[in-house]
Every structure is written in structure tokens, then in C-alpha cells.
N, C-alpha and C positions, 0 to 999 in steps of 0.2 A: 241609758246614760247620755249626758247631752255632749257635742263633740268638744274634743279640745277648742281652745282659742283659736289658735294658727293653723285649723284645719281647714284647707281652701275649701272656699263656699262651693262652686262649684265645677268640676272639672273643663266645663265649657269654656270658661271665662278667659283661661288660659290662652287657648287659639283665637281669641274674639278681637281681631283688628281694633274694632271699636275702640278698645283697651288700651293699644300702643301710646305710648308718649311719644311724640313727634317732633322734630324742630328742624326750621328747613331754610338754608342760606342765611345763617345769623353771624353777622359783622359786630363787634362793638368795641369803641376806642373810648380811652381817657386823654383828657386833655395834650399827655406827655407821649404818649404811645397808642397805638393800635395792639389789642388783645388778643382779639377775636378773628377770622378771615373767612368767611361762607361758610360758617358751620353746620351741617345736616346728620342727623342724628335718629335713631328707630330704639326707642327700650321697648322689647315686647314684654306686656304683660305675661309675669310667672315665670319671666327671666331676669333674676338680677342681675344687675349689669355695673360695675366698676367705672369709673371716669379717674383718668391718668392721667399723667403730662408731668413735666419738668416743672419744678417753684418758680412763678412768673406765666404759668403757661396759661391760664385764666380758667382753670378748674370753678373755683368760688364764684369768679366775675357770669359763669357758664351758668352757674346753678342759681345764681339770684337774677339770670334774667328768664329761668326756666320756673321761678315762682310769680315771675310779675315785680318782683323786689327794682329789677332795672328794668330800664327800655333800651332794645337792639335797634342799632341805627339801622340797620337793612334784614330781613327776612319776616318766618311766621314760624307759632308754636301751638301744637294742638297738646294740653295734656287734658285726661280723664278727671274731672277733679269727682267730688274736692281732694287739693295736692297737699299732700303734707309735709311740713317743711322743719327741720330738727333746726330751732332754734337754741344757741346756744344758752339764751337768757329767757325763761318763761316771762308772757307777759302779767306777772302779779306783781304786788307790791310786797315790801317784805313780812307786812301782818296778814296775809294770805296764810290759811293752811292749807293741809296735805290734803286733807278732805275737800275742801273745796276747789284744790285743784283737778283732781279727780272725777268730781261733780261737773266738772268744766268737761274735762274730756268726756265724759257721757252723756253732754246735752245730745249730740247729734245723733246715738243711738235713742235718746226717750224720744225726739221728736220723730226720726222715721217710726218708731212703733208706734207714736200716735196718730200718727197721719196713714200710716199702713191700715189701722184699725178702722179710723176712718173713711177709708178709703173701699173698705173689704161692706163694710155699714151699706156705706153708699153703693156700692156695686148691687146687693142684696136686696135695695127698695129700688134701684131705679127698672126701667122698662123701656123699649123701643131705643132711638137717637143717645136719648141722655146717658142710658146704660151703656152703649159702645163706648163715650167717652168715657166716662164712670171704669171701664173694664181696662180702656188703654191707662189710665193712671194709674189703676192698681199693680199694674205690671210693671209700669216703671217705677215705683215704689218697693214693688216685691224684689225687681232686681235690684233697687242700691241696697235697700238692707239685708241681701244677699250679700254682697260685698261685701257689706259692714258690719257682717256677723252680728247685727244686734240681738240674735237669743241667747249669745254667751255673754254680753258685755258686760255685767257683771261677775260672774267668774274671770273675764278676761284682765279686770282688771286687780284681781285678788293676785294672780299669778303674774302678772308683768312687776307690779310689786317687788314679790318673793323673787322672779327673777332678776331682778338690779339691783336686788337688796336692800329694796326702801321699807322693806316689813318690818324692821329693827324701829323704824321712826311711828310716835304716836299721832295716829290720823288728826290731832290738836295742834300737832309742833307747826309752828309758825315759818315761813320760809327764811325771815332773816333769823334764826337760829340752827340751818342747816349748814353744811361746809360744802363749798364749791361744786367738788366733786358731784355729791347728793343732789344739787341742785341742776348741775348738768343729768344727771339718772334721769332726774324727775322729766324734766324736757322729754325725754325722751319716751321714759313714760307714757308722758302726755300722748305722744304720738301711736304708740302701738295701743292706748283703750281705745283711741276715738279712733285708729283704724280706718284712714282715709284712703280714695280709691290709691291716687297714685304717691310715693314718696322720697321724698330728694334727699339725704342722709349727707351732710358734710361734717368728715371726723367723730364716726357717733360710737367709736368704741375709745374713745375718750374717758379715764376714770372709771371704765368695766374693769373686772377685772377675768379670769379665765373663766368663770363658770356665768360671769354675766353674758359673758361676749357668745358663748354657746349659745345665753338662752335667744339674743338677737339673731345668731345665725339660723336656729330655729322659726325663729318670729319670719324674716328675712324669706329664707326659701318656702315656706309654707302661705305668703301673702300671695293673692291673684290678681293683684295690680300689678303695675310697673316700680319696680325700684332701681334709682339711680344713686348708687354712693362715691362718692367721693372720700379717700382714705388713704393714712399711711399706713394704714396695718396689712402688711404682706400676707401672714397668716390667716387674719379674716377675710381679705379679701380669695384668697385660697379656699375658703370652707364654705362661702356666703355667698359667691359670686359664678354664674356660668360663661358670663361674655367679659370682654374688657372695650372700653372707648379709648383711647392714645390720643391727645390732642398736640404731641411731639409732632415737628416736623418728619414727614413721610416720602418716601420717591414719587417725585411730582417732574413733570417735564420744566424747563429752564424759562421757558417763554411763556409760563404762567406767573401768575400771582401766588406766592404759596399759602397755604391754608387749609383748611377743611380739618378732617379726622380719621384714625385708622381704626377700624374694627376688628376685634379678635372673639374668637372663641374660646372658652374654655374660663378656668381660675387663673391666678396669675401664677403658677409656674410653669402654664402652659404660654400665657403673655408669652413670660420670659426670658425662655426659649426660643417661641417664634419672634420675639422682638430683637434677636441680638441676630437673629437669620438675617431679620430683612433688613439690619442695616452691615450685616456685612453685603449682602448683592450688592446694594444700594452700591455703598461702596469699589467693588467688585464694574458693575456696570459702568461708575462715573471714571474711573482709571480704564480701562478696556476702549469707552468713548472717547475722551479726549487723546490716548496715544493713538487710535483712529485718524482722528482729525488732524491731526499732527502731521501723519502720514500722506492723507489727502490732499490738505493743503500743502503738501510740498512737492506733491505730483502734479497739482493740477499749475503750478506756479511753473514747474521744469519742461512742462511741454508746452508753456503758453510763451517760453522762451526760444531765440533764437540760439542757436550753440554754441556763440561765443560772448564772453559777460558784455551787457552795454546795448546789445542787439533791443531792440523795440519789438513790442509783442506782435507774434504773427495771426497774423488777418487772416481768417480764410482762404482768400485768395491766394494769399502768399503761402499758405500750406498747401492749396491746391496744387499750387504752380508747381512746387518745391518737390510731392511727393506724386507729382500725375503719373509720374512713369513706374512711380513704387506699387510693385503686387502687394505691398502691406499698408498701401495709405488708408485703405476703408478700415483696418483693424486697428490702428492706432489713431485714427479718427473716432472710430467709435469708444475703446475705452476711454478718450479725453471726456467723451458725451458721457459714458457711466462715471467715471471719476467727479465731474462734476453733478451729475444728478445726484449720485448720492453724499456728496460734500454738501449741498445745499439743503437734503433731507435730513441730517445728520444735526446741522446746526440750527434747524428749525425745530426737531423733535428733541435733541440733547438733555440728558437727566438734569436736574438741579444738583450743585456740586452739596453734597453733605456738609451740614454746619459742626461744626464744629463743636461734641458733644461736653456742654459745663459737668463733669464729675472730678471724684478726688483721683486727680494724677498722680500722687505720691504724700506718703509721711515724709516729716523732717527726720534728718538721722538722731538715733535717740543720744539727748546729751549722758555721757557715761561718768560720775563722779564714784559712782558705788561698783564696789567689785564684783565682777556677777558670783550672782546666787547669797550676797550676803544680806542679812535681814536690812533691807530696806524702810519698812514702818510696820512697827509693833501697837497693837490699840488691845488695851489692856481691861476692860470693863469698864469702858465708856459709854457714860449715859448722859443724855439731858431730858431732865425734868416734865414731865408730860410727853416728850417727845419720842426718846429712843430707850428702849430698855438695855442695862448693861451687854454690853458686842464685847466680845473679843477673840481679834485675831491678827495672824503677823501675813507680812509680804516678803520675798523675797526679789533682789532685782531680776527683771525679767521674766517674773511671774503675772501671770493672769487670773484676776479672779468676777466671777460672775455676783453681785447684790441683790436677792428676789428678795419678794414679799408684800403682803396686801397692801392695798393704797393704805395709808396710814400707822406704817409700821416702823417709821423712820427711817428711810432711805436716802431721799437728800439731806437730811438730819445729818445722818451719819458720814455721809460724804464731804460739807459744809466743814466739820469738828476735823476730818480727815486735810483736807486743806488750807486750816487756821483762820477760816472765816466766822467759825463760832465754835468757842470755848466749852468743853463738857462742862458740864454741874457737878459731878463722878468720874472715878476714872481717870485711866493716861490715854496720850497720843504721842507715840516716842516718835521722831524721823530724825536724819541728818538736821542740822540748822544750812546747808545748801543744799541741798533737797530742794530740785525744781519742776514742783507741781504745774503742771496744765489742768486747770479747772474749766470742763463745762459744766453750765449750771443746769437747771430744770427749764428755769424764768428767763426769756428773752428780754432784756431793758433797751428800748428803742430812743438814743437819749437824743431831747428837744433840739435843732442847731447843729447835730454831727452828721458830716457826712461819712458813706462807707471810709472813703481813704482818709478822712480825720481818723475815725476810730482805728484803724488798722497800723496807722502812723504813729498811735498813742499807745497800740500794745505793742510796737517794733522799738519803740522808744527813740523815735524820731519825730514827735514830735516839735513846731519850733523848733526845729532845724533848719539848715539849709539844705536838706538833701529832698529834692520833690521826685528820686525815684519810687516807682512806683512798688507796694511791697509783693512778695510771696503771694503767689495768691491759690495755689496746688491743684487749679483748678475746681473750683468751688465758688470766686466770684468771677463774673464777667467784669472786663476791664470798662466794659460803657455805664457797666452801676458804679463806676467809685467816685464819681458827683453827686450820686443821688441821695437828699435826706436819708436817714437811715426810718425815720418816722414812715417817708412813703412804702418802703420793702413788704414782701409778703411774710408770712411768718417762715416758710421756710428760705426766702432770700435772707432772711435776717437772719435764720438759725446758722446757715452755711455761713456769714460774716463772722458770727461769733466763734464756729468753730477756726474757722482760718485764724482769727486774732489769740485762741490758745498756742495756734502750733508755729505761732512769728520768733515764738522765741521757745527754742526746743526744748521741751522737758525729760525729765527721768520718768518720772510719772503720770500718765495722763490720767485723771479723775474725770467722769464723763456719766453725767445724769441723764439717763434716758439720750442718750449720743441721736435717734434716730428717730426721735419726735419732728414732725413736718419736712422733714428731708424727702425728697424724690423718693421713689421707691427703688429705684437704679443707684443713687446717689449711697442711699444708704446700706444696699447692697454692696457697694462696692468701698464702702467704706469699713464694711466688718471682713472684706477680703484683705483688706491694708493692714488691720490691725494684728489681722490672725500669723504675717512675714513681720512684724514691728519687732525689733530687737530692745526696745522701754518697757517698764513696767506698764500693767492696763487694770485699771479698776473703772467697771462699771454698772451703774444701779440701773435696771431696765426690767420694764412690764412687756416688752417686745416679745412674743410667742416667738418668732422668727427668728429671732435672734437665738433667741433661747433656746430652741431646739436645735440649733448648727452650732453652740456656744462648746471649746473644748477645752478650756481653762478649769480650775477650780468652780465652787460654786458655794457661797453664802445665804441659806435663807434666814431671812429677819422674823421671829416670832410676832404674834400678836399684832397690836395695829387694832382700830374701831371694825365694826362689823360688815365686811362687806365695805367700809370706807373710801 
């Protein structure tokens, strides 16, 4: 029986240096900002390895110049190619099919086996000189389609398929008659038939849904190249990953430049753990250091004075003079010499004081118009039209309830009609007429000409005011982005804006679509710690495993939805 797909080719490959993906002092600025700071980096092959950081930290900027996509102003990058790179957009046109996409990804398996075959030809007729060369390309042939598992490539790509769900679509259907989602699959797809040595992964459990994201995490550990992903999925990165990269600021001494990256081992609730360690020391060390200093320099200032205020500092001499006849001048001579040796060691070595960590600080207090526990909003067989099948169900204030279900089964639908942005076709939706929803949505809109504190001013309802206080901001933005277009932000700068501009004007109920898409992985950890003490009601629609398995509210799942969608 021939081996599975994801069965590493061979167990050597694993330890094979060769293999590592590498990148060594890489620096890279945009015009407005510096990103990057001497980044050096080791993915061993048949180690997945997660890359981490805070929204802004240059995760994306990292990965497109680890394809060649950018150029680093300063360092070098050795990867194993060919690298493959999860593009969110395949490059087809939309009258492209499925088959021929397919057929794409398995050129590189027909051409290693016909060049393998050729090669095996030629090894068999040559003789003396020619056959050593003849013999060294067979080998290096043998070994990439070892890598490349070209004897399964077609089963391999029967089951990558079935596993994303693309087996529902006829190998005919054309791409611009697939949905988004499908098309992001396909991407992806693309990448585990043609099974390249090394693979950069940004946000590739996008539109999986729990038995997709398996079959990756499968794909994932059983690959013997290097993979580096980049992700907010806590949960996969938990089941997928053995190491983590941190591109977060780290304990760095004071008198450098800061920069570089932290390395961990393990999944990330082993990060997690050791990352809330290291920056409590951090902490711990840089308070411990400066009451130090503190103390130092206040010694070395008392003994470098005379004893009454006003006196001019004493000379050598004049301590000599002063303390010749003293049996304790050589001991209080000398500790002056250690007080100051180690004051000037202290402020030369001294940690970098901890920045000051962007997460959510706090909920607004929830506004309270509804008496607790009384039914809040009732949805009575609400449905729209292709989109959601008749739901119904009530809230009361204060309650929490969890919205599962397949991509495609109405869940922003349902939430949209929940908030009075879109009317059922069927059905009620009863609430208070004051009833003050907090909508986040699914879709970030990055509007052309606004900046952060335009928009944040405009859901404070200060806009065209005269008040240029600056608003709320519950830690989630930084005060130096609220000049910046809102077009430049990342998507998760952006997502954290729009969450703040829900919560400027406090609701009874916050409505919250996938609340922890592109969010830090800290950020939105600590924002399901917030909600779970929130005295408002909480409805929220999330594909988030992580979430979902700490979730301890109610729980709605949505029937039906396209196949795998």
C-alpha cells in the first residue's frame, strides 16, 4: 500500500542542517517607521514553528521578505527552496478551473519524475567520468523528489481536496464562480499537492473549518521541511506547532538598540505561560535596578560631599588629609571605590525599562436600561432569504451566549438582522427601541481620508466639535497611531480601532463577530478574560476553537450552511 501523503519522506531529513531556514540580522523600515531591528532566526526542519508579535510588530513585513516578496535593508536569508508561500489570491484568472489548478500544482512533481527517470537512463548507459556526474544528479534528484513525495502526488492530491472541502466543487467549476472562502482553500491547496521544500503560512486557517484545520495540522507536523506560520489561531497554533518566534520587545540591556526575537519552545500555551514569566522578571529586574541606582547615586553623592551643605567636593587630598589619622579611612575609601565601580557598571549594563504593553485595560461599564435578567431580545424565526435558516432564540440582560456553525450557515447574517443593519425576509427581532447595541462586524472598512482619531471622534460623537480631547482608548490603540490614515494600519491595528469605537459609547449589548480575528494572540486572550467579569449582555458569532473551548455562557449552533463552506 503506498504511504500516506503527509508521511515524511525520510526520517533523516529532519536533523539535516541543510534543511533549516535561516535569516541572519535582517533590519527593514518603511518610509514612516522602522519594523524590523537585526532579526536572526533558525526554523529547523520537521519543526513547526509559529511567529508571534503584537499587530504592528512586522510578522507579514518578516514573511514577505523571507520569500524574496521584500528586500531587507541590512542582513541574509538562506531558505531550502523551493519556498512555498500561501498566497492569499491564487495566481489564475477567474475562467481558471479546479482542474487546472491542480494540474499546476503537480507540474513540479511530473517534471522531478521525468527528470528522475532521465536521470536513472542516463546513470545506466553512462561509464567512467560521465557516469560519476551522471550518478551525483541522480542523487540530487532522488533527494528532492524525496522531499516532494512525488510517488503519492496524485493521491496527495485526491485527499488535500477532501480534506478542505474542495471535493463538493466539480473539477469544471471555474474560479470566479467559487466563494471567497473556497478560493482562499484552494490557495492552500495549491500548496500542500505541490508540497514544496520549505513553507511560510500567513493566516492559513482562514475559512477552515475544525476538521479542515485537523487535516492541516496533520499536513503541517508530518512535512520534513521547515514551516514557519504566522497566525491568530491560538488553538492551532497549540496542535501544529512545537517552537514559537516572539518578535515582541524582550529583556534587552538599555544601551542597545532594541530588536532582534525571542525563542520558545513548545505550543503556545507553553509560550504563554513562559511569556507572562519573562516579562514579569523583566519587570521584577528593571524596578530592583533602578531603586539600586537610586540608592547608589545617593551614596556616592554623600560621600563626595563635605558635611556641611555648600562645602565643594573633596579632593583626594583633602580626604586624605581629613581622615590620615582615621583607622577607618582605607575602609571608607574603599567602599567609595566599590560604590562607584558598581554605579558606573550598573548604568552601563541596566535593563531596558519595559514598554509599556498595548492590550485591552478594561470594559466600559455596561450601560444598564433593562432590569437584570429581564428578556432583553427575543428572535423569533428569523430568517433571510438564501442566507439564514429560521433561528430562534431569546436573551436575557446579562446573559451570554456563544453562535457556532459552518462557514456559510448564517452567522454574521444573523447577527447584522440582530443589530438592525439588515431586515429578516421572515420572522421577528423584538429588542427595547433604547437598546444600545455595540456592533462589531466581521469586515474591517478602512475609510479613504480618516484618520484613527477622526474615526474614533465620530463614534464618540465628537465629531466637528470643539473638544480635541483625545478619546478612550482602553488600551488597544497607541496614542502615536491616532494621526495615522486608518488605510496605512495593519488589519489587526485596524481591528483593535474598530473594537474601541464600539465600546466609546457603552452598550447593553455588545454584538461581536468573530471579536478575535487578527487580534494579537495576548490581546485577544485577554480580551475574553474581560468579557467573561462584563456585567452587559455578550453575543458572540466565532469559529475561534480557543475561544470556544474556554467559552462558559450558553451556546447556539446554526444548522446547515454550503458544504464544508
Amino acid at each position: 500500500m503506498p504511504a500516506h501523503p503527509f508521511t515524511a519522506a525520510a526520517p533523516t531529513a529532519v536533523s539535516d542542517p541543510s534543511l533549516h531556514l535561516r535569516a541572519d540580522g535582517i533590519s527593514f523600515s518603511f518610509p514612516d517607521r522602522r519594523v524590523l531591528t537585526d532579526i536572526s532566526l533558525v526554523v529547523p526542519a520537521g519543526r513547526p514553528t509559529g511567529l508571534l508579535g503584537e499587530n504592528g510588530s512586522g510578522k507579514s513585513t518578516l514573511l514577505r521578505i523571507l520569500t524574496g516578496e521584500l528586500a531587507a535593508a541590512t542582513g541574509s536569508i538562506a531558505a531550502p527552496g523551493p519556498v512555498g508561500v500561501l498566497h492569499q489570491e491564487l495566481p489564475f484568472g477567474p475562467a481558471a478551473t479546479l482542474t487546472e489548478v491542480v494540474a499546476d500544482a503537480l507540474e513540479r512533481s511530473r517534471r522531478l519524475e521525468r527528470e528522475l527517470i532521465a536521470a536513472g537512463e542516463e546513470l545506466a548507459s553512462g561509464a567512467g567520468e560521465p557516469s560519476a556526474r551522471a550518478a551525483h544528479r541522480y542523487d540530487a534528484l532522488l533527494a528532492e523528489a524525496t522531499l516532494a513525495d512525488i510517488w503519492n502526488a496524485d493521491r496527495r492530491a485526491e485527499e488535500v481536496l477532501a480534506g478542505l472541502g474542495l471535493d463538493v466543487l466539480e473539477p469544471t467549476t471555474a474560479l470566479g464562480r467559487i466563494s471567497g472562502g473556497q478560493r482562499e482553500r484552494l490557495a492552500l491547496a495549491h500548496l500542500l499537492i505541490a508540497r514544496p521544500t520549505s513553507w511560510l503560512l500567513d493566516e492559513p486557517t482562514n475559512h477552515l473549518d475544525d476538521a479542515g484545520a485537523a487535516f492541516l495540522t496533520a499536513a503541517i507536523t508530518a512535512h520534513p521541511g521547515p514551516v514557519l506560520i504566522a497566525s491568530h489561531d491560538r488553538a492551532f497554533l497549540d496542535e501544529a506547532t512545537a517552537a514559537q518566534l516572539d518578535l515582541d520587545p524582550a529583556e534587552s540591556p538599555a544601551a542597545t538598540e532594541p530588536g532582534g526575537l525571542t525563542a520558545y519552545t513548545g505550543g503556545f500555551s507553553d509560550y504563554l505561560l513562559a511569556r507572562f514569566e519573562a516579562r514579569e522578571r523583566w519587570e521584577h529586574r528593571f524596578r530592583t535596578e533602578q531603586e539600586e541606582l537610586t540608592v547608589l547615586r545617593a551614596a556616592v553623592k554623600d560621600s563626595a560631599t563635605v558635611g556641611h551643605e555648600g562645602a565643594g567636593p573633596r579632593t583626594e587630598a583633602r580626604a586624605a588629609k581629613k581622615f590620615y589619622a582615621d583607622r577607618n579611612a582605607a575602609v571608607v575609601s574603599r567602599r567609595l571605590r566599590e560604590s562607584r565601580a558598581r554605579l558606573a557598571q550598573l548604568e552601563e549594563h541596566q535593563v531596558r525599562r519595559p514598554p509599556a504593553e498595548l492590550h485591552l485595560t478594561h470594559l466600559p461599564a455596561a450601560a444598564s436600561r433593562t432590569a437584570p435578567g429581564a428578556v432583553q431580545l427575543a428572535v423569533s424565526a428569523a430568517a433571510v432569504a438564501g442566507r439564514l435558516a429560521p433561528t430562534s432564540f431569546s436573551l436575557s440582560a446579562g446573559q451570554r451566549l456563544l453562535i457556532t456553525g459552518a462557514n456559510g450557515s448564517g452567522k454574521s447574517t444573523l447577527l447584522e438582522t440582530i443589530a438592525g443593519e439588515l431586515a429578516p425576509t421572515s420572522g421577528t427581532v423584538d429588542r427595547p427601541r433604547s437598546l444600545r447595541i455595540g456592533h462589531l462586524g466581521q469586515d474591517d472598512v478602512a475609510l479613504p481620508g480618516r484618520t484613527v482619531r477622526q474615526h474614533l471622534q465620530a463614534a464618540a460623537g465628537t465629531a466637528g466639535t470643539e473638544d480635541d480631547a483625545v478619546p478612550e482608548l482602553f488600551g488597544l490603540v497607541s496614542p502615536r497611531d491616532l494621526d495615522r490614515p486608518l488605510t496605512l494600519l495593519s488589519r489587526g491595528q485596524l481591528r483593535r480601532v474598530m473594537l474601541t469605537a464600539v465600546l466609546l459609547e457603552p452598550p447593553e449589548l455588545l454584538v461581536l463577530d468573530e471579536p478575535t480575528n487578527h487580534l494579537a494572540l495576548l490581546t485577544a486572550t485577554r480580551l475574553e478574560a474581560a468579557l467573561e467579569g462584563w456585567a452587559g449582555t455578550v453575543l458572540i458569532a466565532s469559529h475561534d476553537r480557543w475561544l470556544r473551548r474556554r467559552w462558559q455562557g450558553e451556546v447556539l449552533e446554526l444548522p446547515g450552511g454550503p458544504a464544508r463552506d
